[in-house]
C-alpha positions as semicolon CSV with decimal commas, in nm:
position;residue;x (nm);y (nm);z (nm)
1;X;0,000;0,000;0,000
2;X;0,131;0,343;-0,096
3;X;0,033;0,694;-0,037
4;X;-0,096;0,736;-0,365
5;X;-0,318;0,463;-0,345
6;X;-0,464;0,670;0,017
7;X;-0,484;0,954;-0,192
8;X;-0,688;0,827;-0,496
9;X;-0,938;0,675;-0,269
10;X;-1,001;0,969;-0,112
11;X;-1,001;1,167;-0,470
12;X;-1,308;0,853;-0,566
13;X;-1,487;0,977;-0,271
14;X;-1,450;1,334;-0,278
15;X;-1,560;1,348;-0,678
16;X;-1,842;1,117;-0,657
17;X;-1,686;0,817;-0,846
18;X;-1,403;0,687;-1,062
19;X;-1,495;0,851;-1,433
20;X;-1,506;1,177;-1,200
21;X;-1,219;1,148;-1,023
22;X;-1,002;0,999;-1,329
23;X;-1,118;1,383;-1,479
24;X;-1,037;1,572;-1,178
25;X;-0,645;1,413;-1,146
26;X;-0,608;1,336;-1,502
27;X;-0,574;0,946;-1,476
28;X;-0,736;0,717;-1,711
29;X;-1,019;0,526;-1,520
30;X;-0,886;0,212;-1,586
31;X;-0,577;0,270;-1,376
32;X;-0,781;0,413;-1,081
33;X;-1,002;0,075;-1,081
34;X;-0,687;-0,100;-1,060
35;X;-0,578;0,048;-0,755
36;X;-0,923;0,020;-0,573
37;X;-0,915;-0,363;-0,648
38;X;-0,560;-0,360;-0,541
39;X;-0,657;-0,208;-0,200
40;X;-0,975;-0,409;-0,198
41;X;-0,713;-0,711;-0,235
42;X;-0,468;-0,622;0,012
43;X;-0,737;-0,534;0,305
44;X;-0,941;-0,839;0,204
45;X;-1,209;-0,675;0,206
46;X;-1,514;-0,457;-0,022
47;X;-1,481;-0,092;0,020
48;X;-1,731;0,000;-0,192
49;X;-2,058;-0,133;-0,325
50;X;-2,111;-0,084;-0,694
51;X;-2,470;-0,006;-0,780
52;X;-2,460;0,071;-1,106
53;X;-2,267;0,348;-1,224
54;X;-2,250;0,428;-0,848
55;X;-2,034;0,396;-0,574
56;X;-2,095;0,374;-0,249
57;X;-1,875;0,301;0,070
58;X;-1,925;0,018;0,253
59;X;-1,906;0,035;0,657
60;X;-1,557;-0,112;0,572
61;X;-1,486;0,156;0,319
62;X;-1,584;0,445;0,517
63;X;-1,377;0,353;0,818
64;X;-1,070;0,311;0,598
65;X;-1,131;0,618;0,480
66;X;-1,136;0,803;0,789
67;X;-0,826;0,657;0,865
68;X;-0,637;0,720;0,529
69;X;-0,730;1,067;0,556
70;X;-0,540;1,068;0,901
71;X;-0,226;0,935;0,730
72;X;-0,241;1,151;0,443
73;X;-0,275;1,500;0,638
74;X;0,009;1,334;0,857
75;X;0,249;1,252;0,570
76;X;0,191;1,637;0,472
77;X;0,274;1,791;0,767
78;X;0,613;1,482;0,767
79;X;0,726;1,670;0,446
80;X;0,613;2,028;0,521
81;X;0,853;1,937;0,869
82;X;1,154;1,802;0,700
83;X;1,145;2,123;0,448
84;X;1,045;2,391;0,704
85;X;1,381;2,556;0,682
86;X;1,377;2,871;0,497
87;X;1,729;2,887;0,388
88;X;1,782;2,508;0,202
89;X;1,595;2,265;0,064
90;X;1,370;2,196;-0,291
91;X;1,086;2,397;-0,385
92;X;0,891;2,306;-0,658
93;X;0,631;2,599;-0,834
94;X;0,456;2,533;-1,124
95;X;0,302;2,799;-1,378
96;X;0,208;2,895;-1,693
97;X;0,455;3,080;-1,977
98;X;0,252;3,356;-1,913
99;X;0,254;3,377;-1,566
100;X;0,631;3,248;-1,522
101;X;0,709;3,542;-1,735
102;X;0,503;3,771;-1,528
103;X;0,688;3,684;-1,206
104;X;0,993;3,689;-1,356
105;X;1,166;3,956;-1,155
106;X;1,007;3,816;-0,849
107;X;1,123;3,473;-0,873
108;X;1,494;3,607;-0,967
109;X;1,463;3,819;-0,640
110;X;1,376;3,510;-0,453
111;X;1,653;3,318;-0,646
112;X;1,881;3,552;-0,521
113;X;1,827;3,608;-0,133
114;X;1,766;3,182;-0,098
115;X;2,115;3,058;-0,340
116;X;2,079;2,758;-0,108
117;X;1,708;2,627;-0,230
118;X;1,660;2,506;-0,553
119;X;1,386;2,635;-0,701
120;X;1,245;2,468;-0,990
121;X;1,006;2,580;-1,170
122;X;0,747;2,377;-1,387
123;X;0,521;2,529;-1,663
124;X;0,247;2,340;-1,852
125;X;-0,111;2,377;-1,917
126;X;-0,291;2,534;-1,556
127;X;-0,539;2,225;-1,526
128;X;-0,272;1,990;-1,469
129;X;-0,139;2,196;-1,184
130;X;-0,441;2,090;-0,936
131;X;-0,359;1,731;-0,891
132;X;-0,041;1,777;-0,905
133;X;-0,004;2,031;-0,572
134;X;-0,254;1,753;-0,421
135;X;-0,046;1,447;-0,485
136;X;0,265;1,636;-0,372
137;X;0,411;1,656;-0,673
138;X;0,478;2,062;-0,686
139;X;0,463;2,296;-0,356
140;X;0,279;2,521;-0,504
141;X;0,131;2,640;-0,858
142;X;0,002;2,930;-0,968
143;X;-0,333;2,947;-1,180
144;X;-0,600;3,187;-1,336
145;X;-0,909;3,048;-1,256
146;X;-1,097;2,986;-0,937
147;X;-1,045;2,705;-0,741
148;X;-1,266;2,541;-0,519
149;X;-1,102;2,260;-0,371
150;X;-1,150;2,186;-0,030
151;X;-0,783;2,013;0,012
152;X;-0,664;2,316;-0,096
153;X;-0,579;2,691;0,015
154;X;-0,554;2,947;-0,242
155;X;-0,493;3,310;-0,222
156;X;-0,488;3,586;-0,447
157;X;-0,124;3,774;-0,551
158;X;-0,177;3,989;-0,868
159;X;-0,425;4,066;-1,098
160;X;-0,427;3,959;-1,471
161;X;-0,515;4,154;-1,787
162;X;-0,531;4,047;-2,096
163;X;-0,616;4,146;-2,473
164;X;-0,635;4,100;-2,775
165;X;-0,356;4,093;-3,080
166;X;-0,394;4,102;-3,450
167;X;-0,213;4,210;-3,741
168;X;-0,133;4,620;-3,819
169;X;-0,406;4,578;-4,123
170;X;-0,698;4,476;-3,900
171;X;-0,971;4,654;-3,844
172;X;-1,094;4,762;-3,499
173;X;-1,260;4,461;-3,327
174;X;-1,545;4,585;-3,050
175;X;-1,731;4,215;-3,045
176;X;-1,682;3,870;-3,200
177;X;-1,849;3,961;-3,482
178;X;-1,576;4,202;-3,563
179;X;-1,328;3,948;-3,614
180;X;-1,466;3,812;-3,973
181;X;-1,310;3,533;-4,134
182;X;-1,009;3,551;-3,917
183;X;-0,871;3,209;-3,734
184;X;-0,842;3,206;-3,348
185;X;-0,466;3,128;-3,239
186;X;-0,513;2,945;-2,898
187;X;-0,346;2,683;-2,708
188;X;-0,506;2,399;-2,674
189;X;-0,812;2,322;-2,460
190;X;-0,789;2,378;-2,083
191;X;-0,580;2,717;-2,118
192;X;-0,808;2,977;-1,931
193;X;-0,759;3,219;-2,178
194;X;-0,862;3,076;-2,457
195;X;-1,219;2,972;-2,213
196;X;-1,289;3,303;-2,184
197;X;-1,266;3,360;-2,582
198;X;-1,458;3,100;-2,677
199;X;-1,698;3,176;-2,361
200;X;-1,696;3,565;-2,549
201;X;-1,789;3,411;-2,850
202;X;-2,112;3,188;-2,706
203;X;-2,234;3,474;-2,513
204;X;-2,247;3,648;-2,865
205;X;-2,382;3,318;-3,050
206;X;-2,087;3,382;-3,296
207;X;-1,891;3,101;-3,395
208;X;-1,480;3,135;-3,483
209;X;-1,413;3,009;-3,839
210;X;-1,104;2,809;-3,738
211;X;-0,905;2,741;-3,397
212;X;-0,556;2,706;-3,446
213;X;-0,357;2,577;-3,145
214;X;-0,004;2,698;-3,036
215;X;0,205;2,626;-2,770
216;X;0,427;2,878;-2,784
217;X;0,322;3,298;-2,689
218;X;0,605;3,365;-2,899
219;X;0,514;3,172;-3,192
220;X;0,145;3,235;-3,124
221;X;0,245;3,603;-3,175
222;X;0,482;3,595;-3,466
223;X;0,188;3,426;-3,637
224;X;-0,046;3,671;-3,539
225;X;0,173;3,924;-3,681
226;X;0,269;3,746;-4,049
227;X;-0,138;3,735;-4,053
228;X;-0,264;3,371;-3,989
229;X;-0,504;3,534;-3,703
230;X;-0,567;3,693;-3,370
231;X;-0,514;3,586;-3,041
232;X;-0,573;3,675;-2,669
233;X;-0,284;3,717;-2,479
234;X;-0,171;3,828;-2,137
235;X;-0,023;4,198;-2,131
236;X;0,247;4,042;-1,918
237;X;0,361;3,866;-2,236
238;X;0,327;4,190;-2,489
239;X;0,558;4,368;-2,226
240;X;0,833;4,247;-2,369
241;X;0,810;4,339;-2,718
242;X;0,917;4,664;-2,881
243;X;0,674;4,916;-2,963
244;X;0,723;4,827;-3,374
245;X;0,668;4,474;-3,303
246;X;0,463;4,434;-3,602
247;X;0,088;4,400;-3,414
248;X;-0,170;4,594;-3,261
249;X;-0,404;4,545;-2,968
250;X;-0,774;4,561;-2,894
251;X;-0,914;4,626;-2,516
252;X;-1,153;4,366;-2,433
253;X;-1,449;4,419;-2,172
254;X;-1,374;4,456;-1,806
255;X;-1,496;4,092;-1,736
256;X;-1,318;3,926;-1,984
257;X;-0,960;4,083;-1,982
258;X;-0,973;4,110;-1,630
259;X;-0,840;3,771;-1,362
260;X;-0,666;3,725;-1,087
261;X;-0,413;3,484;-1,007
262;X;-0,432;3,285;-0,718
263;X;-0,128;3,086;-0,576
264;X;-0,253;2,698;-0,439
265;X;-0,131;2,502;-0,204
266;X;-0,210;2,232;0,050
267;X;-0,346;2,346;0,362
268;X;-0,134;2,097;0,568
269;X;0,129;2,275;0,433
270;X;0,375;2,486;0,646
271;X;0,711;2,485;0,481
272;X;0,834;2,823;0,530
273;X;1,046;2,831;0,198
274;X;0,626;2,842;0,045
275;X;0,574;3,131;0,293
276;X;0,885;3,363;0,198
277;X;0,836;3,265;-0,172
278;X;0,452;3,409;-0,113
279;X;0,616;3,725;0,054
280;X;0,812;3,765;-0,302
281;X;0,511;3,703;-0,513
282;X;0,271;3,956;-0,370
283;X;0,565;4,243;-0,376
């Protein structure tokens, strides 16, 4: 039995079943069934009772689970413990480009006054972020959208703007309907900017011509600007290009360019590298 098996069960619970929970942590269900059995096995006994497409915990089950809970918040406060210097140690942050580019300075600060922890930093698409600060895998991320996870403590440290870019020749865009013909540049699903475009674009009952994904800010933008379409990016991102850059921007409404970002972490956590690297992130 390992802690990841603990903390799957109590992901099963806490969504509702396994096809929920598989979407929540990004696992394939198949996997997660395997570990139920697998603990099922090991305890010799039925922790839950499948009716259906339902699961439901058997008086077995549910005392397990009151007890793997236990373990789990202990094991979090363990590692919080063995990392609670300020001075040494691993600390793992995860982000997107955009917002590793926004807390650039920031993070270099922090680099600088703590030479003794190493600091890595892990971008990637934001949804992926959530399970991974759960499981332990990262010490904190830091993500657009609001979170409602009650494992999880999450407070705001800047706010967000974005808008959007198209080529010099474009005309001024005011709704979706102003944008014609012209593709969407995007990255791929999951990216909370690109839910807020296409939420702009349902609110309007317009429908892009074409959705182009990109991985890259950088490439997204040099495409916007040889003309394959627009895009919404962060301003963050557009700070760092020259004032000739080849592209033009267009405000957005209030509700749509505006976010804030919102650092996560576990609430058992209390490793005080997290706390000074908060400090740095709200200056």
């Amino acid at each position: 039995m390992e802690l990841t098996d603990l903390r799957v069960l109590i992901d099963v619970v806490d969504a509702g079943g396994i096809t929920a929970a598989a979407k929540k942590i990004h696992r394939v269900p198949s996997g997660i069934t395997t570990r139920i059995k697998m603990l099922e096995t090991e305890l010799a006994t039925i922790l839950f009772e499948r009716i259906g497409k339902k699961m439901i915990l058997t008086a077995d089950g549910a005392l397990f689970l009151e007890r793997a809970k236990r373990i789990v918040d202990l094991a979090d406060e363990a590692i919080s413990a063995v990392g609670n210097s300020t001075d040494q140690g691993t600390l793992k942050v995860g982000a997107m480009d955009s917002v590793a580019f926004k807390f650039s300075s920031q993070l270099s600060k922090y680099h600088n006054a703590y030479p003794n922890v190493a600091l890595s930093l892990i971008a990637g698409a934001p949804e992926k972020f959530v399970p991974m600060v759960k499981h332990g895998d990262i010490d904190i991320a830091i993500v657009l959208n609001p979170l409602r996870d009650p494992g999880l403590s999450s407070e705001i440290i800047a706010e967000d703007q974005a808008c959007l870019v198209t080529d010099l020749s474009h005309h001024a865009i005011q709704d979706p309907s102003g944008i014609g013909a012209s593709s969407i540049l995007a990255f791929p699903s999951g990216c909370p900017y690109r839910f807020k475009l296409e939420e702009w674009f349902r609110m309007k009952s317009v429908t892009p011509s074409r959705i182009v994904e990109i991985h890259s800010y950088h490439v997204m933008i040099g495409c916007v600007v040889a003309g394959m379409g627009i895009a919404m990016v962060p301003t963050a991102i557009l700070k760092g290009y020259p004032k000739n850059a080849g592209f033009k921007t267009h405000a957005l409404p209030k509700k749509l360019a505006s976010g804030e970002l919102r650092a996560i972490y576990r609430k058992t956590q209390t490793n005080q590298k997290l706390k000074k690297l908060l400090e740095f992130l709200k200056k």
